[in-house]
C-alpha angles and dihedrals in degrees: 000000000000118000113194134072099245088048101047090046077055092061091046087050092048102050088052096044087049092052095044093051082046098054090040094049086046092063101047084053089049092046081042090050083050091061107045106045079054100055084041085057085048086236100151092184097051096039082052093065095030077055097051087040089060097045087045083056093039098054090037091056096037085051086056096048100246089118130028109256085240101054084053086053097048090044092051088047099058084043091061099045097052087051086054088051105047081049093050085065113277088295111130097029107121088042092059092044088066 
């Protein structure tokens, strides 16, 4: 158990900055559930916003710090990828599931 000040006003910081990264980690994986339960559907429209709704998440985190910038920007890759897929005909499906 910390004993000074400074470190105890750590702990406080760091249980707010924990449940703040939490929350803010839980919303990119339910945008990302959206998505992928519409490109599973085949619905390119809906995958499309779900789409827009996940890279808007990912560049707000990674603004804050939660995530690296690069890791937004691999996620949103692969995203991307899976949505050009699913409108190039289904080919490639399987491949961007992996």
């Amino acid at each position: 158990m910390a004993h000074s000040l400074s470190a105890k006003k750590r702990i406080r910081q760091s249980i707010k900055r924990r449940a703040r990264n939490r929350a803010r980690k839980d919303q990119i994986k339910e945008a990302v559930k959206g998505f992928t339960t519409a490109v599973t559907a085949g619905k390119v429209d809906d995958a499309q916003a779900a789409l827009n709704k996940v890279v808007q998440r990912l560049d707000r985190v990674a603004t804050k710090g939660t995530i690296h910038k690069n890791n937004a920007a691999r996620k949103r890759s692969r995203l991307t990828k899976r949505l050009n897929a699913l409108r190039a005909g289904g080919k490639g499906t399987q491949a961007a599931k992996a």
